[in-house]
N, C-alpha and C positions, 0 to 999 in steps of 0.2 A: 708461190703459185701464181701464173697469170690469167688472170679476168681481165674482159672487156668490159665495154659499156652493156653490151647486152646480156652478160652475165649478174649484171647488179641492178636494171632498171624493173627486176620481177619485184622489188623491193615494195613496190608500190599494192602489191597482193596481200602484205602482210597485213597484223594487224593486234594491236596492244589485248590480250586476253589474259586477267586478271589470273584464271582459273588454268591459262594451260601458257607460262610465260615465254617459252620457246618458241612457238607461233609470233611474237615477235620481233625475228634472225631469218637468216637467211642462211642456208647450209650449201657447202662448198664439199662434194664430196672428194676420193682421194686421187680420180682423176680427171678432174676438174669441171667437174658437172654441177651447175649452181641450180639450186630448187629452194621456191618461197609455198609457203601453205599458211592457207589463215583459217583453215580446219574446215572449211566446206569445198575448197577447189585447191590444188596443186598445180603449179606450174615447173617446167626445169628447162634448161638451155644446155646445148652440147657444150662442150670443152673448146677451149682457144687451140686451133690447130697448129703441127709443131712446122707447117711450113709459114704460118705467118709468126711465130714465135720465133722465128730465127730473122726476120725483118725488124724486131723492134728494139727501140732502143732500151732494153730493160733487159736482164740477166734475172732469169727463172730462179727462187728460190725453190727447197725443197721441203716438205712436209718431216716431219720428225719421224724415225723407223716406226710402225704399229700403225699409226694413224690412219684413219679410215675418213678422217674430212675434216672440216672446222666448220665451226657455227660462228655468225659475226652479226651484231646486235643492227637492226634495224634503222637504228639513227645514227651509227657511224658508216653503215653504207650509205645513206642520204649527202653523209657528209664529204662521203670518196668523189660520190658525185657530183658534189656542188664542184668540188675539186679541181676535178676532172676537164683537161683543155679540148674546145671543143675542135676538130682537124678535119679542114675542107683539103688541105695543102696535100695531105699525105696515104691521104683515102681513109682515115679512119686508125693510123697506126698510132696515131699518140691517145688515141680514147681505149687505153690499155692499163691495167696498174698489177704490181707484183704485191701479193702478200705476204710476210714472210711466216715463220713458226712462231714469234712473239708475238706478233699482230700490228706489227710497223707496216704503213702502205706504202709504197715507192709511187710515182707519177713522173713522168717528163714531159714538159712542152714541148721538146727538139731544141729548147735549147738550155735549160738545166734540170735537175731534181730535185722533186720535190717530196718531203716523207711527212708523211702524218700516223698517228699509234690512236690505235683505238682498242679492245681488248677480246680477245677471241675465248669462246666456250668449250668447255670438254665435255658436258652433257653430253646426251642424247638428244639427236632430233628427231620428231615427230614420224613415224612410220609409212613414208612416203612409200614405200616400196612395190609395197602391197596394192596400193589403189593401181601403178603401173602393169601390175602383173596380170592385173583383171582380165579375162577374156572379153572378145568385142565379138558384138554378135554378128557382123558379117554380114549386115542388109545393106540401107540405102547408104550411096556413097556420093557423098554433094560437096563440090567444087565451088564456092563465091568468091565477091571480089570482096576483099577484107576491109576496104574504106567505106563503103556501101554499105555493107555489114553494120557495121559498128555505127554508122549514121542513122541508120535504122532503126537501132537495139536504143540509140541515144533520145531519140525524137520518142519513142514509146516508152521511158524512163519517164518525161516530162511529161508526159499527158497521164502517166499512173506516176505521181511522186508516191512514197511510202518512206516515213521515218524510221519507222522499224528497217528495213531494210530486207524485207522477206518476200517483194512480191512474185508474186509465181508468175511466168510464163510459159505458154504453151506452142510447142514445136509438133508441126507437123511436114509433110511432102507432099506434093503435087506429084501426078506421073511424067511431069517434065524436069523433078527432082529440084523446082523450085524450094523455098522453104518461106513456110507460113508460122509467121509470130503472132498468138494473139494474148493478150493481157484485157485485166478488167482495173477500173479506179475504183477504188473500196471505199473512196465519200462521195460519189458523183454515179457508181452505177454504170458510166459511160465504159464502154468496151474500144478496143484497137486493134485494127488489123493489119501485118504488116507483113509485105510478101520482098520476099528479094531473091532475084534469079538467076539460078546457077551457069555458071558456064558451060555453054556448049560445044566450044572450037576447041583448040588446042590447049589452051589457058586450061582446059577443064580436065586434061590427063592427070590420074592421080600419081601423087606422090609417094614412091614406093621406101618402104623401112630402109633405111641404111645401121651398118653396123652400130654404132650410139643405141637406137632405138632398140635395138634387139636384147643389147644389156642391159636395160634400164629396165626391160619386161622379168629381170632374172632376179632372183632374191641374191642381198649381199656377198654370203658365202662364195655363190656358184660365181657371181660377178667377180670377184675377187680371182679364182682359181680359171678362171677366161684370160683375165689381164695378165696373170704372172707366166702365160704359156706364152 
């Protein structure tokens, strides 16, 4: 099965829970949809498309008949990707690796192979499905620039640190569909407010569902009997 870099870098979502061990893996589902959960948020990335899959230099293995995905533990994804060459030369074609049904990873720099084995799970993973499927309530629809964003979310991280790791913040909208963050420091009292503003011009048209997205909102079964048509 072929993964990118951006199939493996959700890795960093996971997270070691004593109590629910699977949480931390990352699940590959059967067509090649990678999702990380650390049990309060989910993430997944679409499938390596088969028009760049026929660019690389790696031959697609195939999942064993039945199989519905594989789980692959957390610290041997870290390690695909320490791995992993990084490719200015070729647009990004060698930051690719094939996994196969043992759990051997294939890698190529363009100019040999390289295999590393790390050991893949037949468990169950965690019920990703269901949060996908959620309806969305169809209000405000806001556009930002995601470096800004995240520079934002960072600089009010630091001005409320919390060890625990629970601090709440609070989302709201402006009628110009800005979005307002605010948080409070729980030893200092001090509050923070942080506004970041949506796009207005073009940059700001939304991004409409493509097929991927539509599946993902489907419970297993019905996804299954989509793909086999």
């Amino acid at each position: 099965m072929i993964l990118n870099k951006s199939n493996l870098v959700i890795v960093d979502l996971v997270k070691v829970d004593v109590g629910v061990p699977v949480l931390n893996n990352i699940h590959v589902r059967k067509d090649g949809t990678s999702v990380a959960s650390n049990g309060r948020a989910v993430v997944a990335v679409s499938p390596v498309g088969s028009e760049v899959k026929g660019k690389l230099p790696l031959e697609e293995s195939r999942l064993k008949e039945g199989s519905e995905g594989i789980t692959i533990s957390a610290e041997f994804i870290r390690e695909v990707l320490k791995n992993m060459p990084k490719d200015t030369m070729f647009g990004g074609l060698l930051e690719h690796c094939d996994i196969d049904r043992s759990g051997a990873v294939r890698l190529n720099d363009g100019k040999r192979q390289r295999l590393l084995k790390g050991r893949l799970y037949d468990r169950d993973y965690v019920g990703f499905e269901e949060v996908f499927s959620r309806k969305r309530s169809g209000g405000v629809r806001v556009v930002v620039n995601l470096k800004r964003l995240l520079l934002m979310l960072s600089v009010i991280s630091k001005v409320c640190p919390d060890s625990s790791e629970e601090t709440p913040v609070f989302l709201e909208f402006t009628e110009q569909n800005d979005i307002v963050v605010r948080a409070e420091n729980r030893k200092t009292g001090q509050r923070v407010i942080g506004i970041a503003k949506s796009y207005k011009s073009v940059e700001g048209k939304w991004l409409k569902s493509n097929l991927w997205e539509k599946l993902l909102g489907i419970v297993n079964k019905r996804v299954s009997k989509k793909l086999k048509k």
